[in-house]
PyMOL commands that place a pseudoatom at each C-alpha (Angstrom):
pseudoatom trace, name=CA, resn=UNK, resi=1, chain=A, elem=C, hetatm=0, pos=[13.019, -49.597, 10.836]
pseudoatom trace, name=CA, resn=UNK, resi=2, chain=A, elem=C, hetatm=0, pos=[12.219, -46.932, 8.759]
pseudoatom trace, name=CA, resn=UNK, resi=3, chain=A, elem=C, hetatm=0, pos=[12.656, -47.417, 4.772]
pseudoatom trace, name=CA, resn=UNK, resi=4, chain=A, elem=C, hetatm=0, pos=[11.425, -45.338, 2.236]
pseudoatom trace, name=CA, resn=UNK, resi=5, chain=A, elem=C, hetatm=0, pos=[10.174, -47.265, -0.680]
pseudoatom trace, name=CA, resn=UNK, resi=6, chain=A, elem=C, hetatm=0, pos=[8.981, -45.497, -3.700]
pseudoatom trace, name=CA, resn=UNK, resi=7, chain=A, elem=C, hetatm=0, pos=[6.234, -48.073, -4.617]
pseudoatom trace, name=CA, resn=UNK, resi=8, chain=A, elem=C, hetatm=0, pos=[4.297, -47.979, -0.381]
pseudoatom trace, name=CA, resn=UNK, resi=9, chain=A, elem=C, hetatm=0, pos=[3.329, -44.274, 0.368]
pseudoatom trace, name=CA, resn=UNK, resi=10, chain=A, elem=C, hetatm=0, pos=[5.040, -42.952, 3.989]
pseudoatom trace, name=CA, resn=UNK, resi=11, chain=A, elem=C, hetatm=0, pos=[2.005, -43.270, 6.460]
pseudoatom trace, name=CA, resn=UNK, resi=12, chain=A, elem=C, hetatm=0, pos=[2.360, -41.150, 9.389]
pseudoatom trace, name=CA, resn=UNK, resi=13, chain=A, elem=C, hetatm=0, pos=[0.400, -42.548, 12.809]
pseudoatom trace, name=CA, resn=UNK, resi=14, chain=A, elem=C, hetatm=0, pos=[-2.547, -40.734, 13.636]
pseudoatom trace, name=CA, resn=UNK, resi=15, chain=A, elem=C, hetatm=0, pos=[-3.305, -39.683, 10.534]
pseudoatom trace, name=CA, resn=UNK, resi=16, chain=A, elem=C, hetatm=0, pos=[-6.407, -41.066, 9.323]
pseudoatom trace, name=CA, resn=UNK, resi=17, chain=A, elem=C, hetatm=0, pos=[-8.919, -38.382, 10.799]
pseudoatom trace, name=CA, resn=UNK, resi=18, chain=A, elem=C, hetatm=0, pos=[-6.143, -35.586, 9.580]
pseudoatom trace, name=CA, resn=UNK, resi=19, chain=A, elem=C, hetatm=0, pos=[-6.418, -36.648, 6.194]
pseudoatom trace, name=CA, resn=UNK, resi=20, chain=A, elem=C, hetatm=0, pos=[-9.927, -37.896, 5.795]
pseudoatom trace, name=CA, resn=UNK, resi=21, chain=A, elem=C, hetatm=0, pos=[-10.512, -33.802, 6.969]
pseudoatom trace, name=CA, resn=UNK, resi=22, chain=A, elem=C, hetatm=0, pos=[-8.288, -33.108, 4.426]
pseudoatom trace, name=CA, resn=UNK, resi=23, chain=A, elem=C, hetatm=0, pos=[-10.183, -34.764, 2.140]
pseudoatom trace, name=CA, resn=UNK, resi=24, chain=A, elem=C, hetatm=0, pos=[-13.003, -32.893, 2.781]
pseudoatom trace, name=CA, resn=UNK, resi=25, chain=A, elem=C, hetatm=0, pos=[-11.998, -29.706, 2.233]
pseudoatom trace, name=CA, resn=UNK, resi=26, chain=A, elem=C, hetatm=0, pos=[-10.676, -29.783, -0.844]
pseudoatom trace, name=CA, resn=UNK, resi=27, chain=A, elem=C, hetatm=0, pos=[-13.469, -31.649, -2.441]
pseudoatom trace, name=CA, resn=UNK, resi=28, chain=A, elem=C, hetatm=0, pos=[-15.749, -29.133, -0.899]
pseudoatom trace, name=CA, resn=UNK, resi=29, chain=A, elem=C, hetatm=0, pos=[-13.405, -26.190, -2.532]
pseudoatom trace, name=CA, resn=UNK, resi=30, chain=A, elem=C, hetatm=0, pos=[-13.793, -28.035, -5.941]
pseudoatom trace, name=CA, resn=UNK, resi=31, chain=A, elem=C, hetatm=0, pos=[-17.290, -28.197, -5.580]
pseudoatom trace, name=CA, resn=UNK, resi=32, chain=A, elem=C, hetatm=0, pos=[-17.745, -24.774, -4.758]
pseudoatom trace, name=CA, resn=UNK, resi=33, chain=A, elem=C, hetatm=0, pos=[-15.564, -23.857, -7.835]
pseudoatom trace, name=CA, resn=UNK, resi=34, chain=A, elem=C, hetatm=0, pos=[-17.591, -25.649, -10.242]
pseudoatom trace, name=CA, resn=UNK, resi=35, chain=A, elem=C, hetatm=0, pos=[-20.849, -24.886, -9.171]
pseudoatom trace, name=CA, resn=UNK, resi=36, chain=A, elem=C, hetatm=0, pos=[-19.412, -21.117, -9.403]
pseudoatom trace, name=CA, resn=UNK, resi=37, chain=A, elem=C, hetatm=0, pos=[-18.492, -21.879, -13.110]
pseudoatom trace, name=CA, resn=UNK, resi=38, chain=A, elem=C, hetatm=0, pos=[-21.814, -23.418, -13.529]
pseudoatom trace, name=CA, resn=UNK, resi=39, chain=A, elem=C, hetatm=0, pos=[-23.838, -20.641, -12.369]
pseudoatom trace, name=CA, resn=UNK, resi=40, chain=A, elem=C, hetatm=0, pos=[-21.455, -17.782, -13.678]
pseudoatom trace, name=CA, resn=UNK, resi=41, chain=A, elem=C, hetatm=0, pos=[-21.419, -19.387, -17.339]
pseudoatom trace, name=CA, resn=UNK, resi=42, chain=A, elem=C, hetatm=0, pos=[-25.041, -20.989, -17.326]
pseudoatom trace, name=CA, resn=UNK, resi=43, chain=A, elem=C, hetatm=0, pos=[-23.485, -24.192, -18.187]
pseudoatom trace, name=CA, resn=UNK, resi=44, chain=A, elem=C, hetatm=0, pos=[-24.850, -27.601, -17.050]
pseudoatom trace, name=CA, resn=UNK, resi=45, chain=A, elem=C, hetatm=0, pos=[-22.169, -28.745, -13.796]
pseudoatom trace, name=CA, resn=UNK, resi=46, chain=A, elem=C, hetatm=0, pos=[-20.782, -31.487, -15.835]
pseudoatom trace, name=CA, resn=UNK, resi=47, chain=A, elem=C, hetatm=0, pos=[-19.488, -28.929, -18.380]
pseudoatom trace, name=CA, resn=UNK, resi=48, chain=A, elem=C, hetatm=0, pos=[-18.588, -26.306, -16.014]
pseudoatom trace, name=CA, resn=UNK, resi=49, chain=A, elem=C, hetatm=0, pos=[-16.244, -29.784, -14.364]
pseudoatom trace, name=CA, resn=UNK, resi=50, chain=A, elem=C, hetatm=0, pos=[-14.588, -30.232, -17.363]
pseudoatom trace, name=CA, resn=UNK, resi=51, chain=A, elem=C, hetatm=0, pos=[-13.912, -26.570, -17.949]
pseudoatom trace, name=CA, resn=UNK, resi=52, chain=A, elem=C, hetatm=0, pos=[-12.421, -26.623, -14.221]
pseudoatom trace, name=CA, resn=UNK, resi=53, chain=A, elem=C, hetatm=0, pos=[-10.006, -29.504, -15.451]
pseudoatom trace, name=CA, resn=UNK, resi=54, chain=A, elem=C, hetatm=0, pos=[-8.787, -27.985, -18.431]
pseudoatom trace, name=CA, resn=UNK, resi=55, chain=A, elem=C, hetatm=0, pos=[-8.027, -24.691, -16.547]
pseudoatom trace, name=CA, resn=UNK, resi=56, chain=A, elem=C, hetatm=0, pos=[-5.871, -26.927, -14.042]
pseudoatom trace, name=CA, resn=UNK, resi=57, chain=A, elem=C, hetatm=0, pos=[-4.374, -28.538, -17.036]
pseudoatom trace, name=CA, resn=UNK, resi=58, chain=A, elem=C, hetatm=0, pos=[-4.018, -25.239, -18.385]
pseudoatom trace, name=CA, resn=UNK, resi=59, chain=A, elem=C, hetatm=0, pos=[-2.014, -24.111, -15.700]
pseudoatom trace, name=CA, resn=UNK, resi=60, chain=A, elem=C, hetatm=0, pos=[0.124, -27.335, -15.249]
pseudoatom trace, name=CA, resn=UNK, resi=61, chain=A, elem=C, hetatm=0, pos=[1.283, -27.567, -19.024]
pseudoatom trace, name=CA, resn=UNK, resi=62, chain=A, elem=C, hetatm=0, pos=[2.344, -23.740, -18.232]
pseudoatom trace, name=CA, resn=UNK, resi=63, chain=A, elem=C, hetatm=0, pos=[4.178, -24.774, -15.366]
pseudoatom trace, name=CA, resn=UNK, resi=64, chain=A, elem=C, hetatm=0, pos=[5.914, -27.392, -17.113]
pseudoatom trace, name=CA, resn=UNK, resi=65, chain=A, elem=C, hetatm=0, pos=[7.098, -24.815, -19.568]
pseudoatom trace, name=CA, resn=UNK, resi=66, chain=A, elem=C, hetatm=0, pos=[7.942, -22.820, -17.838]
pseudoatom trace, name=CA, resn=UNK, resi=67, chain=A, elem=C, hetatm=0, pos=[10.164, -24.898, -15.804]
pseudoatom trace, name=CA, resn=UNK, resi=68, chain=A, elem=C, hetatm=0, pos=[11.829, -26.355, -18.536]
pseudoatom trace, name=CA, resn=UNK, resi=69, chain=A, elem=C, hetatm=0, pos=[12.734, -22.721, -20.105]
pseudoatom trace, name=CA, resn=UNK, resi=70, chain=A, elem=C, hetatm=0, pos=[14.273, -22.121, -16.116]
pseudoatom trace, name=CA, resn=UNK, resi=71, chain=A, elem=C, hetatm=0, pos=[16.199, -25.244, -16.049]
pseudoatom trace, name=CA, resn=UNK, resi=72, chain=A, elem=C, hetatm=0, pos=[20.165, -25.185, -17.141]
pseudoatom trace, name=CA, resn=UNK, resi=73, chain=A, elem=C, hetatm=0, pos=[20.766, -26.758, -20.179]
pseudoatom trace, name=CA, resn=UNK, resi=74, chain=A, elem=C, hetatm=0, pos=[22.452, -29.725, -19.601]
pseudoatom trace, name=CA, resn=UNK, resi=75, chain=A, elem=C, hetatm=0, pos=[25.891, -30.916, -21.776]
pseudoatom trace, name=CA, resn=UNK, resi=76, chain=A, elem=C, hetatm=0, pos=[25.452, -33.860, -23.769]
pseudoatom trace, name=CA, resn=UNK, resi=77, chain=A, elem=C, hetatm=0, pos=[29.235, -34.064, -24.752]
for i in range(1, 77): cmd.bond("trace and resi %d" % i, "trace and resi %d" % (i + 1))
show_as sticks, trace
zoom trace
């Protein structure tokens, strides 16, 4: 029986390797971003991490305007 529940995350069988992989990867791409910030700017790494996660939160606050300006208004009548 198959039942989504919003509070237990869907786990797919055979997954484990897949995602530990996954894993991987994208902490190596972070890692390779802010050690380019680092060396680019001349900034120690723990800087050049924080100036990585307000560029993300840069670009998610404009995302979240931005979807809000696309969304139809809604009627409150």
């Amino acid at each position: 029986m198959n039942v989504f529940h919003p509070l237990m995350p869907q786990v797919r069988r055979g997954g484990g390797l897949s995602s530990i992989i996954n894993w991987f990867i994208r902490v190596l791409i972070y890692d390779i971003i802010v050690t380019g910030i680092s060396d680019v700017l001349g900034v120690p790494r723990m800087v050049a991490l924080f100036i990585f996660l307000g560029i993300l939160g840069a670009i998610s606050i404009a995302g979240y305007v931005m979807r809000q300006r696309m969304a139809p208004p809604v009627d409150g009548d």
